[in-house]
C-alpha positions in Angstrom: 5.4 18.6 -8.7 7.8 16.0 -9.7 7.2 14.1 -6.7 3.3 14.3 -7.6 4.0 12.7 -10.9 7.0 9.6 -9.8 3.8 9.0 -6.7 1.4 8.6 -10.0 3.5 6.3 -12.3 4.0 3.7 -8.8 0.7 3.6 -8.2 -0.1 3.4 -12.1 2.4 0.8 -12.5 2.1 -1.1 -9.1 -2.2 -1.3 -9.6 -1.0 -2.8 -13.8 1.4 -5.3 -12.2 -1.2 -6.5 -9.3 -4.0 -7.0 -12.0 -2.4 -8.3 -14.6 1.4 -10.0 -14.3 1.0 -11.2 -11.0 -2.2 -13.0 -11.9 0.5 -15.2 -13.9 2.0 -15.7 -10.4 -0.5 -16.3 -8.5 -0.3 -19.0 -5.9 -4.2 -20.2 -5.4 -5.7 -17.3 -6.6 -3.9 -14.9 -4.4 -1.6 -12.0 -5.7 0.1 -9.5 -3.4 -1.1 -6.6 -2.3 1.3 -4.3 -4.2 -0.6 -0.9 -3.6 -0.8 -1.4 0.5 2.7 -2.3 -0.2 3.1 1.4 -1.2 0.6 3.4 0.8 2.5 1.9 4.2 5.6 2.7 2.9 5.2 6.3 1.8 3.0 7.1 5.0 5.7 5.8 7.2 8.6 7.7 4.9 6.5 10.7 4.3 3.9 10.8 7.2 0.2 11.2 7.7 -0.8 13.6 5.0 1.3 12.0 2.1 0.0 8.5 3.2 -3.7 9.5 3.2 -3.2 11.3 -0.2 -1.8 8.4 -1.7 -4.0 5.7 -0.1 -6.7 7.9 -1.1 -5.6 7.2 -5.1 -5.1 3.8 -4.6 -8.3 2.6 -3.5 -10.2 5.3 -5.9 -8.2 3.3 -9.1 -9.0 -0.1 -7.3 -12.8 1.3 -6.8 -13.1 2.4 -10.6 -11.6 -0.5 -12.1 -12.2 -3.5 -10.2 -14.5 -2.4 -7.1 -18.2 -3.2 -6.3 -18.9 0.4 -4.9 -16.6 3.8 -5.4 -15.4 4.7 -2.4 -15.1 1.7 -0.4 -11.1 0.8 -1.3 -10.5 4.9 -1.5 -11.6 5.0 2.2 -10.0 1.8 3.3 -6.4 2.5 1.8 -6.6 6.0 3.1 -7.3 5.0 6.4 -4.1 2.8 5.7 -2.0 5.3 4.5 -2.9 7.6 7.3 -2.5 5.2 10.2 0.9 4.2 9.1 1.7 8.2 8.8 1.4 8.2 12.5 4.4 6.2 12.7 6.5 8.6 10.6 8.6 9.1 13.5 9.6 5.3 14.8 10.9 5.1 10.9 14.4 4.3 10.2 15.5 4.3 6.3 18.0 1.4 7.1 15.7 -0.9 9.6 13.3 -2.7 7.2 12.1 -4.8 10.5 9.9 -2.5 11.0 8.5 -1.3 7.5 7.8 -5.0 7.0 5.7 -5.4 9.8 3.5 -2.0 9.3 2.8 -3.3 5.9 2.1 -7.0 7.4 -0.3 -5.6 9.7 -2.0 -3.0 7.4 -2.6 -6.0 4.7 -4.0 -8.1 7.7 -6.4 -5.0 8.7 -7.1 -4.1 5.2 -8.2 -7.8 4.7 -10.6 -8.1 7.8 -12.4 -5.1 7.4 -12.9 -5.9 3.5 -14.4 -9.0 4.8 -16.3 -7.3 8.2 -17.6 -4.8 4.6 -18.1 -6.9 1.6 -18.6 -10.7 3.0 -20.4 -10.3 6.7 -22.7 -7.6 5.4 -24.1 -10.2 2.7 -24.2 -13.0 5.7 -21.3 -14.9 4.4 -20.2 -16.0 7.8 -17.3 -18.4 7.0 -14.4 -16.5 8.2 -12.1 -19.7 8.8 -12.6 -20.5 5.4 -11.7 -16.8 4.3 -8.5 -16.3 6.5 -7.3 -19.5 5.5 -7.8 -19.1 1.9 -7.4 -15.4 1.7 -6.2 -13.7 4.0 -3.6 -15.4 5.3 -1.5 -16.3 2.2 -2.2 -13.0 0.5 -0.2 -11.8 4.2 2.5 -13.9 3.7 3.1 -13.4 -0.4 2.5 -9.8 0.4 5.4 -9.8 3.0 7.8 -11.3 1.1 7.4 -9.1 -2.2 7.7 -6.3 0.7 11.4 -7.6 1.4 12.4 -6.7 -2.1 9.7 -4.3 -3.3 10.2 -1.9 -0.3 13.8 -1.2 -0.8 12.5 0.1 -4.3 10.3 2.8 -3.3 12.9 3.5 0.0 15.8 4.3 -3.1 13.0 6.4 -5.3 12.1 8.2 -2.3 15.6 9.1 -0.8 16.4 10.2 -5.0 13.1 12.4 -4.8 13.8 13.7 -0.9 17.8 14.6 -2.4 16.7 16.3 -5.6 14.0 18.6 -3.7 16.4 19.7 -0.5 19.0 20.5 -4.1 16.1 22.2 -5.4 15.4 24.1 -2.0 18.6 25.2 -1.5 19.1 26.5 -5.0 16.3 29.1 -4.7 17.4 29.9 -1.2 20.7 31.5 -3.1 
């Protein structure tokens, strides 16, 4: 239950920050992605099911807030989170190699079928244009806050993995 409600303020607190102090920071128009930032990560710390859940969240608060049609950015992000479950295995805590590029390339897929959905469907065919100006440096602004922002939710979720295996044992006695 506890870890239910710590998963609900970083996704409440992450989706704040994206829309409204990072706009301050913006470079060109372009924030990063904090939310894929966490779906990757807790699908690659917790796996498959805990990645679809919160991926699932994610895109429903980016779909009632800010998206065009519910459902799209709920479907999208849990596809996310549950493609970078699969790799719960290859994940070290203390390799962040690794981490950064799952969440590099689940930005960069995120991004293309956003545009394949909302852009090529309304024949807006300029896709230089949009990976140049959007994709791309929302990639690279997203990977760097990774660096830092990923050893964040790595500490929160060793603290939440320790106090439940404490937790566990003491209703094993």
């Amino acid at each position: 239950m506890l870890r239910k409600i710590v998963l609900f303020f970083i996704i409440s607190i992450c989706f704040v920050l994206q829309t409204t102090t990072l706009q301050s920071l913006s470079f060109a128009n372009i924030t990063p992605n904090l939310l894929i930032i966490v779906v990757a990560s807790f699908g690659l710390m917790r796996g498959k099911k805990e990645g679809m859940f919160i991926g699932f969240f994610s895109g429903l608060i980016i779909d009632i807030f800010c998206g065009f049609y519910l459902g799209i950015y709920a479907l999208l992000y849990m596809y996310v989170g549950y493609s970078a479950g699969f790799l719960q295995k290859r994940f070290y805590p203390e390799d962040i190699k690794f981490p950064l590029l799952i969440i590099a390339a689940s930005d960069l897929n995120l991004n293309l079928i956003i545009y394949l959905v909302m852009f090529l469907t309304r024949s807006r065919y300029d896709f230089g244009f949009y990976f140049t100006n959007i994709i791309l440096p929302e990639l690279v602004y997203t990977t760097i806050v990774t660096i830092f922002f990923y050893l964040i939710l790595l500490k929160i979720n060793q603290k939440l993995e320790a106090y439940e295996k404490r937790r566990a044992i003491k209703f094993d006695l």
